[in-house]
C-alpha positions as CSV (number, residue, x, y, z in Angstrom):
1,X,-6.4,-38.0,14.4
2,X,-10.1,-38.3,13.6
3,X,-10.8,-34.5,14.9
4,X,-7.7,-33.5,12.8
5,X,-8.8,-35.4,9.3
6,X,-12.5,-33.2,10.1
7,X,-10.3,-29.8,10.5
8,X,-8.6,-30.5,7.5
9,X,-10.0,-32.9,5.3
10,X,-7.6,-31.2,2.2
11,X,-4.6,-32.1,3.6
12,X,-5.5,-35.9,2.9
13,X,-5.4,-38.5,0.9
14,X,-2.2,-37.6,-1.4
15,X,-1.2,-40.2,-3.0
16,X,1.1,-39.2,-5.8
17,X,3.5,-36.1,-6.3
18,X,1.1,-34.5,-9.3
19,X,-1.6,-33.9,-6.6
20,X,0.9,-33.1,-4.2
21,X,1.7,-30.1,-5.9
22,X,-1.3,-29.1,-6.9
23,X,-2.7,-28.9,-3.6
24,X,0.6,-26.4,-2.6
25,X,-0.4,-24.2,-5.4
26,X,-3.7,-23.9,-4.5
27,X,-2.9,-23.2,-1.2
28,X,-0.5,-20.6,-2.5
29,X,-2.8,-19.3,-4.5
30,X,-5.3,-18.8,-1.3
31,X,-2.6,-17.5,0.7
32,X,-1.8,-14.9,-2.1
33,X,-5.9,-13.9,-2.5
34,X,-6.6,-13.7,1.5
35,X,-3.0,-11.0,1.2
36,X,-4.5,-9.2,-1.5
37,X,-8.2,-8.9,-0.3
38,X,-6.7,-8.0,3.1
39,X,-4.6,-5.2,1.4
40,X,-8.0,-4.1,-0.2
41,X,-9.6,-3.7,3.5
42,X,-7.1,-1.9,4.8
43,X,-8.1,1.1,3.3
44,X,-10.9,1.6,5.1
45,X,-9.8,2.2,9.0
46,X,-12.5,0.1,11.0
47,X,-13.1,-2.9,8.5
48,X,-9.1,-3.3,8.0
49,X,-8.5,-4.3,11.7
50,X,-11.4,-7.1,11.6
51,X,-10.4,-7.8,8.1
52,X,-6.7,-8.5,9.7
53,X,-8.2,-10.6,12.5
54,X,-9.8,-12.6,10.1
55,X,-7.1,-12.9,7.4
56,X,-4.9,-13.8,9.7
57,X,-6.9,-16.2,10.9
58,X,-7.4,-17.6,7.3
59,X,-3.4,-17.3,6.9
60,X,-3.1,-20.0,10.1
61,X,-5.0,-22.0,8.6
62,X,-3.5,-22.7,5.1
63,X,-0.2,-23.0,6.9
64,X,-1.5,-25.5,9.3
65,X,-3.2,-27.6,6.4
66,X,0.4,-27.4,4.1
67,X,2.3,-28.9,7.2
68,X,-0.1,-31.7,7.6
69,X,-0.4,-32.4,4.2
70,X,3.0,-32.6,3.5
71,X,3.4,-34.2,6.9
72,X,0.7,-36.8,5.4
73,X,2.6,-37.6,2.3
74,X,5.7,-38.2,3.8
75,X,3.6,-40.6,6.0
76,X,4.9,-38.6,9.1
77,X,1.0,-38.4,9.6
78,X,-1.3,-41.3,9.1
C-alpha cells in the first residue's frame, strides 16, 4: 500500500465531501487539458503519435488516481 500512497499521493487523505469533489474536478479538469493539448499535437504528423503515447499515458493515470481516491474515501482503501 506504501508503493501505491508514493504513486499517488493525491488520491489521499480525503476526509470530507468538499475536498472530495474538488479533487474530481481537478482531475477533470486535467483530463480535459491533456484532450485538448493532445488535439493540438495532432496536427503535426510525427509529434501527434508521441504526443498520443504520452497523453494516453497521462489519461491512465488520472483514471487510476480517481478510482483510488474515491476507493479511499469510501474506505475501500486504507
Amino acid at each position: 500500500m506504501d508503493i501505491i500512497k508514493k504513486i499517488f499521493p493525491f488520491a489521499f487523505g480525503t476526509k470530507d465531501v468538499s475536498s472530495l469533489i474538488i479533487k474530481i474536478v481537478i482531475h477533470v479538469l486535467i483530463g480535459a487539458l491533456a484532450g485538448a493539448v493532445l488535439g493540438i499535437m495532432t496536427a503535426v504528423p510525427l509529434v501527434g503519435v508521441f504526443a498520443s503515447l504520452i497523453m494516453g499515458v497521462v489519461d491512465l493515470y488520472v483514471l487510476a488516481d480517481l478510482v483510488i481516491l474515491i476507493l479511499s474515501y469510501t474506505k475501500v482503501l486504507k
